[in-house]
Residue, then its C-alpha position, 0 to 999 in steps of 0.5 A: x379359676x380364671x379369677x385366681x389366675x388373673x390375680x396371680x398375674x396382678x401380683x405377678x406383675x405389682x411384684x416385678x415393678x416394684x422389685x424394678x422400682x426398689x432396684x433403681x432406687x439407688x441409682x436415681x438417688x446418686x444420679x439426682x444428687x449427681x444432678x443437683x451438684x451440676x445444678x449447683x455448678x451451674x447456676x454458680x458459672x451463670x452468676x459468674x457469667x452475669x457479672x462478666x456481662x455486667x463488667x463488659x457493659x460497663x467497659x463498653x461504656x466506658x469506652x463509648x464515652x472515650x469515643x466521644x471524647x476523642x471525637x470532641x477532641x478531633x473536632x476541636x483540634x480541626x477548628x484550631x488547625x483552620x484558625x491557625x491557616x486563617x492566622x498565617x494568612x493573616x500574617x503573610x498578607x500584611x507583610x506583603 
């Protein structure tokens, strides 16, 4: 008799898990397609993200090698601003 009633249990309890598990099945296979479009989604807006990381790099690039012109360029326009100061003291001391 015990053994009848725990097999009956068994069954009782089998029976309600896999009316749960065919009950949710529905609802997890729309919420695994909802996940895998925002996957989708995802991984296009990272592609987008790397790309933009890549054009920035460049710009920055870009922008360290302007620097560095620029710099070059004060440099050289300091050197010339002393040449032309040794020039016109050159120039004032002979007519004197």
């Amino acid at each position: 008799m015990r053994k009848a009633i725990a097999a009956m249990m068994s069954l009782f309890v089998i029976g309600m898990m896999l009316t749960a598990l065919v009950g949710c099945g529905a609802d997890i296979k729309a919420e695994n397609e909802k996940l895998k479009g925002e996957n989708t989604s995802l991984k296009s807006d990272n592609d987008k993200l790397k790309l933009e990381v890549q054009k920035l790099k460049e710009e920055i690039q870009k922008a360290a090698e302007k620097e560095a012109t620029i710099s070059s360029l004060t440099a050289e326009n300091e050197a010339l601003k002393k040449q032309v100061d040794e020039l016109k003291a050159q120039i004032t001391k002979k007519k004197k």
